[in-house]
N, C-alpha and C positions, 0 to 999 in steps of 0.2 A: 224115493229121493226126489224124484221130478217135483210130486206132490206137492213135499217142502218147499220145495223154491218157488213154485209158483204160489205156495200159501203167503211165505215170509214177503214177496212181490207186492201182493195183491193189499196186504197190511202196511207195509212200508206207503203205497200207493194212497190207500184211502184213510190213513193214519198218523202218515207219515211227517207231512209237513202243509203248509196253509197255500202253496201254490195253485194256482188256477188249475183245472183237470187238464187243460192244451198244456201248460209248463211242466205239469209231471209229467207226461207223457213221453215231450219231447227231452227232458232230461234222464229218465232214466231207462227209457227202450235202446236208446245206442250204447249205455253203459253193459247193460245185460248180452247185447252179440258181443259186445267186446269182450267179457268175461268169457263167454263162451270161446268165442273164437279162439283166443288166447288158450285156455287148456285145450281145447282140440287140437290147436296147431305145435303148445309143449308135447302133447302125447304123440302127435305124429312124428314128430321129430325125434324122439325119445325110439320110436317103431323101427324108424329106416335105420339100415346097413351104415354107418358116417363116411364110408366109401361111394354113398352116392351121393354128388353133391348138386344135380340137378334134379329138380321134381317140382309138381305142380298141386298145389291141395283145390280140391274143392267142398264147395258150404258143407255139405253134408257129412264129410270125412273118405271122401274118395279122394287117392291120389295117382298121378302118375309119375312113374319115375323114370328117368332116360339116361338109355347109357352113355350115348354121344352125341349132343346138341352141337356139333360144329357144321352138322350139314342141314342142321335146322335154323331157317331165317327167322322165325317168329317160335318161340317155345309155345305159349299161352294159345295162340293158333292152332298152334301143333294138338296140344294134349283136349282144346275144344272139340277140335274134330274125330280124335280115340274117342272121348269124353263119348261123344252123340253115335257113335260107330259099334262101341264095343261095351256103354255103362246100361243102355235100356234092358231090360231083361223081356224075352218071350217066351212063354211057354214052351214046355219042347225044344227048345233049343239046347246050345250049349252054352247059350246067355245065364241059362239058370243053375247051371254045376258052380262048384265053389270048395275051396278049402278053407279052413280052420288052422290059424296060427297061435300059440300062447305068445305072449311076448314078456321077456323078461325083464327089459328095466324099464317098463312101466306098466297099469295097471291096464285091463285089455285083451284085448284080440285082434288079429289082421284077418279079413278073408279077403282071399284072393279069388280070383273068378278067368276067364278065358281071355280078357285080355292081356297081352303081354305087358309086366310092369305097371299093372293095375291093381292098386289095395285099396280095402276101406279101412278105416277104424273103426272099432266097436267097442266103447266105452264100458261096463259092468254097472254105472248108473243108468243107462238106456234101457236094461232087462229087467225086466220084473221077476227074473228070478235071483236066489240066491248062488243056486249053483248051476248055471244055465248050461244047457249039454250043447254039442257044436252044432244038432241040428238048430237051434235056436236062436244059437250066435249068426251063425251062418246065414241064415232067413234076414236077420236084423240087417246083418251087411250087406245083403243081393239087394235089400230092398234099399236101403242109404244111397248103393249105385244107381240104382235105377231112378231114385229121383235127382240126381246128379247128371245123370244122362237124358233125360228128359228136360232139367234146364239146368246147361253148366256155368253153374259162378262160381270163377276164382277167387278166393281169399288169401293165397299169398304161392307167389313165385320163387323158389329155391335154387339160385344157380351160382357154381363156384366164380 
């Protein structure tokens, strides 16, 4: 699936239209995170409990969610610092354990991992398999965290 998109991209790009190479570029590299971002952030939203209505996503599909942000002065602050504390994974630790979530109204998996109120999403387009078993899922999302934890960008703040 990636494949496609980066094919259908790369044709659109050098086929597409008579723009200089600097004007495609810059028109259609921010359309593509947008798209992206956009179903990552429908799926995420689609994942959480609607009983939580604070949480924090990051680029890669790590989020955190928080029970009660009243005694927190800065949320985005907040979930940076979990983020850099609890997303890195190291060998041997118990940075590297994880569970496997199905999720039912949408298409996916959650794993969870040792921090508290820490998920990632794992898309079913991201694996190269068709029927990917949890150890596989699971791999895909320790490692989503950890490059989340290694540099955390926010891509949208959820608070009631």
């Amino acid at each position: 699936m990636k494949i496609k998109l980066i094919l259908i991209t790369l044709c659109g790009l050098f086929f597409g239209c008579a723009k200089s190479k600097k004007n495609q570029q810059s028109d259609t590299k921010p359309e593509k995170v947008t798209i992206i971002t956009k179903s990552l952030l429908d799926n995420v939203r689609l994942a959480i409990n609607p009983k939580f209505k604070d949480w924090v996503l990051f680029e890669n599909g790590t989020y955190i969610i928080f029970d009660d942000i009243s005694t927190i002065s800065d949320i985005e602050k907040e979930a940076i610092e979990l983020m850099k504390e609890f997303g890195p994974v190291y060998a041997g630790s118990s940075a590297g354990d994880f569970n496997v979530i199905n999720l039912t109204e949408t298409k996916g998996w959650i794993v969870s991992g040792h921090g508290y109120g820490m998920y990632t999403y794992v898309s079913p387009e991201e694996l190269d398999e068709n029927n990917p078993t949890d150890l596989s899922i699971g791999l895909s999302g320790r490692s989503k965290r950890n490059s989340d934890g290694l540099n955390p960008i926010i891509i949208h703040t959820n608070k009631k």
